[in-house]
C-alpha positions in Angstrom: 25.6 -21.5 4.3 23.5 -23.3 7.4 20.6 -24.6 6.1 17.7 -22.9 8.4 13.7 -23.7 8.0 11.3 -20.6 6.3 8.1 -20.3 6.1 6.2 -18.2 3.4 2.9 -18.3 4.0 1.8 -15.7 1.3 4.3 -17.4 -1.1 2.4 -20.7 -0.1 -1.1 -19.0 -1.2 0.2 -17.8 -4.2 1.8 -21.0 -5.1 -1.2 -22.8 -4.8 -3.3 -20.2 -6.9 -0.7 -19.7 -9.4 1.7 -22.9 -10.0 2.7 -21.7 -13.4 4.3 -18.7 -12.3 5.6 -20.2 -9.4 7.4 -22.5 -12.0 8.9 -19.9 -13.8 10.4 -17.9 -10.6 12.1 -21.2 -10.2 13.5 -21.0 -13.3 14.8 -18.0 -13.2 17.7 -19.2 -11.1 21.3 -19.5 -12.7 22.2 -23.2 -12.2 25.7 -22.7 -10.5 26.0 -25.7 -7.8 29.7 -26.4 -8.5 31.8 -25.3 -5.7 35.8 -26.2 -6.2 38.2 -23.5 -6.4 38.5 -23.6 -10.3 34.6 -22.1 -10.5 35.2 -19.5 -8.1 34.5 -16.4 -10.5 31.8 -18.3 -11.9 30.1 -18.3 -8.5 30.8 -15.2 -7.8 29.5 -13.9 -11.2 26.5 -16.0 -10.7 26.2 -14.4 -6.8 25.8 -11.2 -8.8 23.1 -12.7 -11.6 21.4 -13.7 -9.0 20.9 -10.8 -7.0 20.4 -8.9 -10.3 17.3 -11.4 -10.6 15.8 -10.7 -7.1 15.8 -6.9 -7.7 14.4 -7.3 -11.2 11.7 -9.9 -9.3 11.3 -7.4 -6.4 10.1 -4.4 -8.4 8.2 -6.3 -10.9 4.5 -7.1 -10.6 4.6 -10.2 -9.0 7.2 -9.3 -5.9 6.3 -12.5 -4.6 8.8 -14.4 -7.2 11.7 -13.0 -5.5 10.3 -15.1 -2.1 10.4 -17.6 -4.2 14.0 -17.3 -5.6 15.0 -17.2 -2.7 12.9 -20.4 -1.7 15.2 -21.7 -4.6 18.5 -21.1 -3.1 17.8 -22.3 0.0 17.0 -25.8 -1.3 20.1 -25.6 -3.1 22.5 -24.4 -1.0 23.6 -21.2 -2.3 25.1 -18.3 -0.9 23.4 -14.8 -0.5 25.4 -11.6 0.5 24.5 -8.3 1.6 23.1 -7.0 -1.7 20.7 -10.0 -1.4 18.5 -8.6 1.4 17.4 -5.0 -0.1 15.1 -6.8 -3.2 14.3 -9.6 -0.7 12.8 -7.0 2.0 11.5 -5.0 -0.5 9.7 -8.0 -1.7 8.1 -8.4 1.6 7.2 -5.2 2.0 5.1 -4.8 -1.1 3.3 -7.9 -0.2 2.7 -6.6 3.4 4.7 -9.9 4.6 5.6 -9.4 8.2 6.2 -12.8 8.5 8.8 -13.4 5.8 10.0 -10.0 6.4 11.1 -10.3 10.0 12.9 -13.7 9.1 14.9 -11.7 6.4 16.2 -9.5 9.9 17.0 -12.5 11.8 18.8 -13.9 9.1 20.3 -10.4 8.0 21.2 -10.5 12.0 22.5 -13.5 12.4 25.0 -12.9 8.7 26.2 -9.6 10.0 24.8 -7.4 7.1 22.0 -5.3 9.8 24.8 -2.8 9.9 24.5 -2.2 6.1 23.1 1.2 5.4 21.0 -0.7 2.4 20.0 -3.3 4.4 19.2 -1.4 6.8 16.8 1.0 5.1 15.5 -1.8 3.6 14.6 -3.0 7.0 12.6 0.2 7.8 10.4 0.1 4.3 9.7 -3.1 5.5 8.0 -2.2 8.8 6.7 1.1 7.9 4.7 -0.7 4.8 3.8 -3.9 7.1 2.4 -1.3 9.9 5.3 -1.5 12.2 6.0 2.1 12.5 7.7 2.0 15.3 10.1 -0.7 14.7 10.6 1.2 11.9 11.3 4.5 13.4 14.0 2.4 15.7 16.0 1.3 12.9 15.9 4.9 11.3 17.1 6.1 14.3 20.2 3.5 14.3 21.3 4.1 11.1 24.5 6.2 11.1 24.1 7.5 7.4 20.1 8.4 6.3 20.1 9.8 2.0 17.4 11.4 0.8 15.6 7.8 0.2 15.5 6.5 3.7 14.1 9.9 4.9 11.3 9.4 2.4 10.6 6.2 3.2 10.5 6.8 6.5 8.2 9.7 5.6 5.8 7.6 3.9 5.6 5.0 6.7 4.3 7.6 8.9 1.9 8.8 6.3 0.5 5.0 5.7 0.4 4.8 9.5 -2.1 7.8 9.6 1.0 9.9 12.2 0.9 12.9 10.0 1.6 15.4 12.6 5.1 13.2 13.4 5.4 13.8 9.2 5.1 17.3 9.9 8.0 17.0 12.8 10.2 14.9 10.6 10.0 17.3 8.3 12.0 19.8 10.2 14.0 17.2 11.8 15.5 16.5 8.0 15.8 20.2 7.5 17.5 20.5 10.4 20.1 18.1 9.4 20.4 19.8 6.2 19.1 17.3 4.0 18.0 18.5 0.7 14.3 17.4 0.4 13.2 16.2 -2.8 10.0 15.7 -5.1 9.3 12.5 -3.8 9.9 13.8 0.2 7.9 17.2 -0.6 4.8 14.4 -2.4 4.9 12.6 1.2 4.8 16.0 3.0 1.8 17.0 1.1 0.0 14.1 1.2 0.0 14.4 5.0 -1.4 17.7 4.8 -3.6 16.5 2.1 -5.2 13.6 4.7 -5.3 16.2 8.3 -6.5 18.5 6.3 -3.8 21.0 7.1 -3.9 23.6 4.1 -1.6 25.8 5.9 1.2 23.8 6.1 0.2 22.7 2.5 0.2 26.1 0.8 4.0 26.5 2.9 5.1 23.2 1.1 3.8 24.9 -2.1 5.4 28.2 -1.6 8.6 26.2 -0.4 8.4 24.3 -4.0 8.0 27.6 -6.1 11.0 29.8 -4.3 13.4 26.9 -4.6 12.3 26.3 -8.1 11.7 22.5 -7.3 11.0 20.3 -10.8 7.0 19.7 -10.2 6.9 16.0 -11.6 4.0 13.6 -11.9 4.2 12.9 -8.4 5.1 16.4 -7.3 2.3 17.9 -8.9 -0.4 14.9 -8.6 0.3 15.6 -4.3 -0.2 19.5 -4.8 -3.6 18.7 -6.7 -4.9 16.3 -3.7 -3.6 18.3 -1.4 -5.7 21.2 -2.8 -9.0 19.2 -3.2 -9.1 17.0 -0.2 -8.9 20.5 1.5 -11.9 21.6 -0.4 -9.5 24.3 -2.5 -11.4 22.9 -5.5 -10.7 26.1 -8.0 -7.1 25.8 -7.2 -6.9 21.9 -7.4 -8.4 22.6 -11.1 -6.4 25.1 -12.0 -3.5 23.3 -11.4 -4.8 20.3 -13.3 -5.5 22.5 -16.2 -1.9 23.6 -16.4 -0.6 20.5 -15.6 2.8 20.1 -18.3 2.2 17.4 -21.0 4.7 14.9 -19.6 3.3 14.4 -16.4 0.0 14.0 -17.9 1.6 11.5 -20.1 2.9 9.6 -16.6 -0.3 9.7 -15.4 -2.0 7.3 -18.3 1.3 5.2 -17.9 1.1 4.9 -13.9 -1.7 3.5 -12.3 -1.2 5.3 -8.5 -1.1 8.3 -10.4 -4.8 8.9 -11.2 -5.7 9.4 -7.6 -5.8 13.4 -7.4 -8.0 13.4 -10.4 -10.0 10.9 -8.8 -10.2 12.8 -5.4 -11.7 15.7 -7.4 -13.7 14.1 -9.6 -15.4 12.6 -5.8 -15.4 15.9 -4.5 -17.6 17.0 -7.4 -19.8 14.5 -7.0 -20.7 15.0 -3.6 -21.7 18.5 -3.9 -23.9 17.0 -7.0 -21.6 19.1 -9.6 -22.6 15.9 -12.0 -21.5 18.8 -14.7 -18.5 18.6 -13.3 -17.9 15.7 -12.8 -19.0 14.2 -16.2 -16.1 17.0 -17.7 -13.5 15.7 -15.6 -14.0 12.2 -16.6 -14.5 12.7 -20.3 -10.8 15.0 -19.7 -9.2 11.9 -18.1 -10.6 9.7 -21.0 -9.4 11.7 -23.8 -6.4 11.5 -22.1 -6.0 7.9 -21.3 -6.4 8.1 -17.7 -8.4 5.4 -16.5 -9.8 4.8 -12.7 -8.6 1.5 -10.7 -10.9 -0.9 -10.2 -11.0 -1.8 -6.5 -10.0 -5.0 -5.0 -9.8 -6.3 -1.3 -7.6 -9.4 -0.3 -7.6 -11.1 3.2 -5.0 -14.2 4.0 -6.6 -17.4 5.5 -4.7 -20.4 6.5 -2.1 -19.7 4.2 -4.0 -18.6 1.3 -5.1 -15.1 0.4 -8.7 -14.5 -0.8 -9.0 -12.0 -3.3 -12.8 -9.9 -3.6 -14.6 -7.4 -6.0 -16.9 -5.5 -5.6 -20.5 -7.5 -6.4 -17.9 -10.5 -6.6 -19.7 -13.9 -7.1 -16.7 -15.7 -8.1 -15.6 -16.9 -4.9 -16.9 -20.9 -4.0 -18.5 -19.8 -0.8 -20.1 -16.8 -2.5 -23.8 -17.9 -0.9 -22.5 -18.2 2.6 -20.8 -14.9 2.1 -23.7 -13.0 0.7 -26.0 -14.6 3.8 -23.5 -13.5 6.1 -23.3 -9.8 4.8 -27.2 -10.0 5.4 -27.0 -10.9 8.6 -24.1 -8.1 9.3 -26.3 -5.8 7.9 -29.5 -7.0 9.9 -27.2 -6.4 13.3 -26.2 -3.5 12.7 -28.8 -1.9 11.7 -29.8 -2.8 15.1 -27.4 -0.4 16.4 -28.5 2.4 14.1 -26.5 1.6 11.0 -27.8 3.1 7.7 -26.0 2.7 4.3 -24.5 5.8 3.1 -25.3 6.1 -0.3 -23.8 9.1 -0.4 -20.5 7.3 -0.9 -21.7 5.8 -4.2 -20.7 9.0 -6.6 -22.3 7.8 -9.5 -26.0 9.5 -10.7 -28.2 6.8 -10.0 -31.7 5.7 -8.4 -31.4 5.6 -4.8 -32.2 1.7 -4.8 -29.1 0.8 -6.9 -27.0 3.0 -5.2 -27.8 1.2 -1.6 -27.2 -2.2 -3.8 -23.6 -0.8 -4.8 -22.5 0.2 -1.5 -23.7 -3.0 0.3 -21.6 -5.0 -2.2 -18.0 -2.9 -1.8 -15.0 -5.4 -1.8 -14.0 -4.6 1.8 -17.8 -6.2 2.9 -17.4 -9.2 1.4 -13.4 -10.1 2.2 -14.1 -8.8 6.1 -17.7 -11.1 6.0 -15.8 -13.8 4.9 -13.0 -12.9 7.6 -16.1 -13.1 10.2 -17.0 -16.6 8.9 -13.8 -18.4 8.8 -11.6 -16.5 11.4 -12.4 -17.6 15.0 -13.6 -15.2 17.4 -11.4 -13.3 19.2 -9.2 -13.0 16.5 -7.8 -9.9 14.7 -9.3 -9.8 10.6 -6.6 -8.4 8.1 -7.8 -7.1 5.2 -6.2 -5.2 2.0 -7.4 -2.7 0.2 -5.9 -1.1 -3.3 -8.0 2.0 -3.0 -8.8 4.5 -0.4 -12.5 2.9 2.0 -15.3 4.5 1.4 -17.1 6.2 4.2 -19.8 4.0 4.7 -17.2 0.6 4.5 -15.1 3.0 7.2 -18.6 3.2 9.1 -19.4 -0.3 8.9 -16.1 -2.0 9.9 -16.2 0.2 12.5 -19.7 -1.1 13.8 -18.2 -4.7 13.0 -15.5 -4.5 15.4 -18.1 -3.3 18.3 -20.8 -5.8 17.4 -19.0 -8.3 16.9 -15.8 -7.3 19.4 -13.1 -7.8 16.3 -10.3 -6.3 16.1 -10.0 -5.7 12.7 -6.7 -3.8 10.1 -7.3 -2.6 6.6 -4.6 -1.1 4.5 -5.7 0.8 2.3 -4.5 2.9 -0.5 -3.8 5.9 2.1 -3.2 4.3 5.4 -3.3 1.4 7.9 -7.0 1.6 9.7 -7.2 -0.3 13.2 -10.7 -0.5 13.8 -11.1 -2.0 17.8 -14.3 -1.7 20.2 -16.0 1.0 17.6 -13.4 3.6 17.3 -10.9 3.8 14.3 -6.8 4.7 14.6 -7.4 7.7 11.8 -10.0 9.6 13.9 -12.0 9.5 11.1 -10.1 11.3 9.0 -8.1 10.0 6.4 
């Protein structure tokens, strides 16, 4: 295989912060460097180990050990195939690298495996999740053979991407080419209506799921729930909660993404001041085992990504950060900025709950963007849970102020804040 040059640069920050596990990815390669025509089943047995070991890698918590795998066989001149490139996209995808993904297609390309239908819909969760929709939706529409799972993904890349009305259209696109939609497709569906507010289309989904006597799983029925409260159909979000079967409650303390309806309504409660509510919800979730995220923002800087929570003092420029959130806050309040401490859905004094918003995860990793990225530049942060409304109002004042172009991913959707004005309309 002809040795060509990568470059990793979220594997590089992640060696640096974590050398240890770095060190074991590169272990985890099968030492098969013998190449004479008496080892040829072993090489070929160890192709497949291998590739076993980048999907295990890939869908594992640390995705960015399959980068490095592959970092491993490039030094030492090893063969990949066709069943190589799913975990290795995937990989990039889940750590939003754009980067390394788009050198996995060239190489893909330049192999002659971009005509693989795997490969191939790897190639479009890889876009869609780095915020290249459409690149994405090009490859979708290439592919000669779409399943169930490329229609979903593609289904989700429009959702992260904030196009729910093109959900809506893909949706009858699929039906049209009488594809069977399943839970996972009729989850993305709903979560589109869910985030435009579109409880008609919703309640059709619903009804659509009931006549065709569709298996409501965790997923299935965590997307009718926050479909049902985001549209402010709180009585039939708790209903369905309330009846919600054992199992899928059981998924929900065993999956983490999972306790986002529950959340949503819980919220919902809160800012209508239902604190009754609210405090019976939670206490429901902890008898159960379900337990909120905590939320976390990351932004990459010369090759090494910075990781913030909220009230984070951990980070060695924490002082310089802090100042610059005060002098943020002292410009835009210029501009008529107020914190929103209606965001903060907690019951506490109105003091601590402008401290608590001020101090959100998103503020700190976008003031240390402002500090180290030079001006002009675009500031990419991520998110693991949905921005609150005042961070949404803030970064949005930023990018005026401050005339940054600015991308947060977030748990719901990409947000490109430019001159003031936000790709989700405000709605998301």
């Amino acid at each position: 295989m002809e040795t060509v040059q990568f470059q990793f640069p979220y594997l590089q920050s992640k060696i640096q912060t974590s050398k240890t596990q770095y060190r074991e990815s590169m272990s985890a390669l099968p030492q098969t460097t013998t190449t004479t025509a008496t080892t040829t089943t072993t090489i070929l047995t160890s192709l497949s180990t291998r590739n076993n070991s980048l999907r295990k890698l890939s869908r594992g918590n640390q995705p960015e050990n399959a980068l490095a795998m592959f970092v491993k066989l490039r030094m030492e001149g090893l063969d990949v195939d066709r069943f190589s490139f799913p975990p290795l996209l995937k990989a990039a995808a889940r750590v939003k690298g754009l980067f390394e993904g788009m050198q996995f297609h060239g190489l893909g390309a330049k192999l002659g495996f971009d005509l693989d239908p795997f490969v191939q819909t790897g190639l479009v969760g890889m876009y869609a999740a780095c915020g290249r929709i459409g690149d994405a939706r090009l490859m979708f529409d290439k592919m000669s053979h779409r399943d169930v799972v490329t229609w979903s993904i593609m289904f989700d890349g429009y959702c992260q991407s904030g196009h729910f009305d093109d959900v809506l259209k893909l949706f009858e696109e699929m039906r049209r080419s009488n594809v069977v939609p399943d839970e996972m497709v009729l989850s993305k569906i709903l979560s589109a209506c869910a985030r435009s507010g579109n409880i008609s289309y919703g309640k059709v989904i619903h009804e659509f799921i009931v006549d065709n006597s569709v298996v409501r799983d965790a997923h299935l029925q965590t997307a009718l729930i926050t479909m049902y409260a985001s549209c402010g159909c709180l009585d039939m979000a708790k209903d369905l909660f309330d009846n919600m079967w054992p199992k899928n409650m059981q998924l929900l303390k065993l999956e983490p993404d999972h306790d986002g309806a529950l959340v949503v309504l819980s919220n919902i409660y809160a800012k209508e001041r239902r604190w009754q509510d609210v405090g019976e919800l939670r206490n429901s979730m902890k008898r159960r085992g379900i337990a909120k995220e905590r939320g976390s923002s990351r932004i990459e800087m010369k090759n090494e990504v910075h990781e913030f929570l909220m009230a984070d003092r951990n980070h060695p420029q924490a002082d310089r950060i802090y100042e610059k959130l005060d002098e943020v806050v002292s410009e835009l309040k210029l501009v008529g900025y107020a914190p929103n401490t209606h965001c903060v859905l907690v019951d506490v004094e109105e003091d601590e709950k402008q401290e608590v918003v001020l101090w959100h995860s998103e503020k700190l990793a976008l003031c240390y963007g402002l500090m180290s990225e030079p001006n002009g530049s675009c500031i990419r942060i991520v998110k693991n849970l949905r921005v609150c409304e005042d961070c949404h109002t803030f970064i949005k004042l930023v990018s005026k102020v401050y005339g940054r172009e600015i991308i947060v991913r977030d748990r719901n959707r990409f947000h490109h804040y430019k001159d003031g004005v936000c790709s989700c309309k405000d709605y998301w």
